[in-house]
N, C-alpha and C positions, 0 to 999 in steps of 0.2 A: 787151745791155741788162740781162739779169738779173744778169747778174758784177758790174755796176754798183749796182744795185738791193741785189743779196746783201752785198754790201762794205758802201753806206751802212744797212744793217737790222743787221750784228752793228755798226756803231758806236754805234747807239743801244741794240741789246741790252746793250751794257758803260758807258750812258751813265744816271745818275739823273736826269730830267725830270721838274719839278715840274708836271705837268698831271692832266688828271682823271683820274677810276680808273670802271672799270666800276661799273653801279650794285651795291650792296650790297644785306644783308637790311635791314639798315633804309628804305633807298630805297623797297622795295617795301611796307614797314610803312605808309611816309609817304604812299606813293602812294593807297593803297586808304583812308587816311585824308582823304586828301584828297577824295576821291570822294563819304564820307561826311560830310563837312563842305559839298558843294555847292559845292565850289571846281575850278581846273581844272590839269591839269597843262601848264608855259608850254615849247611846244615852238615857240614863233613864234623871227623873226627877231635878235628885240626880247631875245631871254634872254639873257644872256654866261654866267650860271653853267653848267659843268658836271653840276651836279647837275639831280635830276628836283625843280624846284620846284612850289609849288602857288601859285594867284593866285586872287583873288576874280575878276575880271573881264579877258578877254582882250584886251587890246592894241589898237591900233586897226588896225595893220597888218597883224593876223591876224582868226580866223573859230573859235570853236566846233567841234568837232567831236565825235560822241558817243562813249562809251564806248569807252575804248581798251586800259587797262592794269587787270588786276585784273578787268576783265567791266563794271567799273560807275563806270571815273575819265574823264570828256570831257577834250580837250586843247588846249589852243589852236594851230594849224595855219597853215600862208601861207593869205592867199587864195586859193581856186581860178581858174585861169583859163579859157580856152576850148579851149585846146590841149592834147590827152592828152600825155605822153613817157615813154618808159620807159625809165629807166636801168638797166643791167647792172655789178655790179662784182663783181669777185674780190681778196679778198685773201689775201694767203697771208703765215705767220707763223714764225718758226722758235724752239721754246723748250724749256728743257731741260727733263727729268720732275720735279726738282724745284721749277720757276715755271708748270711747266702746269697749269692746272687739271684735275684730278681725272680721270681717265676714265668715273667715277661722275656727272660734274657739265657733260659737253662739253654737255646740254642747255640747262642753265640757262646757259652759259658763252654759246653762241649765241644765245638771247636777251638778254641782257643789252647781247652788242655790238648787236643788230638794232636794239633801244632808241635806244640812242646816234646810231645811224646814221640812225631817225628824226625824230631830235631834230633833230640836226648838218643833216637835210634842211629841217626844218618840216613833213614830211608827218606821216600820221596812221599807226599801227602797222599799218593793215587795209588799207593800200595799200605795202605790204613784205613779201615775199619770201624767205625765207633758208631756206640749206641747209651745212652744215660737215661734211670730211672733213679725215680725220686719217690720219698714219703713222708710224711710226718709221724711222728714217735709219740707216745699218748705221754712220755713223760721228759725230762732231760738226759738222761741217761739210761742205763738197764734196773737201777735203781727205783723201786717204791716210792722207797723216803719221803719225808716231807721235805718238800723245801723251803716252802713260804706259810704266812698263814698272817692274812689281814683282815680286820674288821671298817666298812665302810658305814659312813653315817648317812645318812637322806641326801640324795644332790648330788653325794663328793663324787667325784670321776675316779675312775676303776681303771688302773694302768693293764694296756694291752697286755696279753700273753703275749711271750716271746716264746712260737713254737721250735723245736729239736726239726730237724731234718736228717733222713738217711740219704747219702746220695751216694749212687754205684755206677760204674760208669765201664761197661765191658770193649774191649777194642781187642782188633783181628788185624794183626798185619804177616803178611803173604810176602814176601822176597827174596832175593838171591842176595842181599845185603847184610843179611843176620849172620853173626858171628856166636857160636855157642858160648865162647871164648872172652866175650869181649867183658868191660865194665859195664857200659849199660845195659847188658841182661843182665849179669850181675847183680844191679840195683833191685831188680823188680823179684828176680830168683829169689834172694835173701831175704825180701820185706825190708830193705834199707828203707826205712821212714824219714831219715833226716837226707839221704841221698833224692829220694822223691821229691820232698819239698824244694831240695836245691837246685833240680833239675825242671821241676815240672812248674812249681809255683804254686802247690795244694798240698793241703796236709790231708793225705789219705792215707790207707792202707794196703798192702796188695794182699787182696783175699781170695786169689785162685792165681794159677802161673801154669802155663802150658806151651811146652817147645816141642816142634812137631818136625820132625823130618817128611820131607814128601817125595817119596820112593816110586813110580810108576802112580801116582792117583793114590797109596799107602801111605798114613801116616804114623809114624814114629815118636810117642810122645813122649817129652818128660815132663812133669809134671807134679804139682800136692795140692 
C-alpha cells in the first residue's frame, strides 16, 4: 500500500495544482485584523475559500467560537454535538531541501498546516493536536539507482546536494464537531491526495487514519 501511496505522491510532487497554499504572513496580518475589527474567522462548512477569511456574522450552520488564532480572533466552528470523537491522522510528506521549508521555520510550517486542517475540519484550533518529525533520506527516493555522476577538475565548485526529506506530521483532534459522515473525513479516510492538497496546501499523504468514538473514557476506533 505504501509503494502505491509513494508512486501516486511523486506524481503529484512533479505535477502543478492550482489549489490553495498554506496560510502566509499576510493571512496571519488579516487574521489578527480581523479579531480587532470584532469580526470572525469563517472556519464553518459554509466557507469554499481556501484562505483564512473574516465574516461579520457566522453562518447559520455553524456556532461562534472564542479566540482562536492570534490569542484574540473567535471563528466560526460546526455545531457542537453530543458525541465526543477523536480523530488520529498522520501524514507524511517527501520534498526536496530546496521546496522544504526552512529548518529554521518547521515551526511555523506545522502550524500553518494544523490551521488548515482545522479549517478543512470546522473545529476550533484548541481542540487540535499536532506534532512534526523530520529526516533526511540517504537517497532521492526508495530507489538505489544512480542518478548523477560527475567528474570535477582542480578548483571547479561542486554543486550542493539537494537532500530528500521525509516529513510526518501526526495531529489529535478531540471534539463534539466531528461528523463520521462528512466529506472532510472523507478526505483523509480515503487517502484523497488531490483533495489534501486542495484542502490543506501540501502534497502529502495519509499514512494512518483513526476515528475514535469516546464512550465513558472508551474508545471506539475505526481505523487502517
Amino acid at each position: 500500500m505504501w509503494q502505491r501511496g509513494l508512486a501516486l505522491l511523486l506524481i503529484l510532487l512533479r505535477t502543478r495544482l492550482g489549489f490553495s497554499e498554506l496560510p502566509g504572513d499576510g493571512d496571519w496580518v488579516r487574521a489578527r485584523d480581523c479579531g480587532t475589527q470584532g469580526l470572525y474567522l469563517d472556519f464553518s462548512a459554509s466557507s469554499a475559500s481556501p484562505s483564512l477569511d473574516c465574516v461579520s456574522s457566522c453562518p447559520t450552520d455553524s456556532e461562534a467560537v472564542g479566540a482562536e488564532i492570534c490569542g484574540d480572533v473567535p471563528v466560526c466552528a460546526r455545531p457542537a454535538g453530543e458525541q465526543t470523537r477523536i480523530l488520529q491522522i498522520g501524514l507524511r510528506q517527501l520534498c526536496q531541501e530546496a521546496s522544504c521549508p526552512s529548518k529554521d521555520g518547521w515551526s511555523s510550517y506545522k502550524q500553518r498546516i494544523t490551521v488548515n486542517v482545522a479549517k478543512t475540519l470546522g473545529v476550533p484550533l484548541s481542540e487540535v493536536q499536532s506534532d512534526l518529525l523530520f529526516w533526511t533520506l540517504p537517497s532521492g527516493v526508495e530507489s538505489p539507482s544512480l542518478s548523477e555522476l560527475r567528474i570535477y577538475g582542480p578548483g571547479e565548485r561542486r554543486l550542493a546536494q539537494d537532500h530528500w526529506y521525509s516529513v510526518v506530521l501526526a495531529l489529535r483532534i478531540s471534539s463534539r464537531r466531528l461528523d463520521p459522515r462528512s466529506a472532510a473525513i472523507g478526505i483523509f479516510e480515503k487517502n484523497d491526495t488531490a483533495s489534501v492538497y486542495g484542502q490543506l496546501g501540501v502534497q502529502a499523504e495519509v499514512w494512518s487514519f483513526q476515528l475514535s468514538t469516546a464512550v465513558a473514557g472508551v474508545a471506539t476506533p475505526r481505523d487502517y
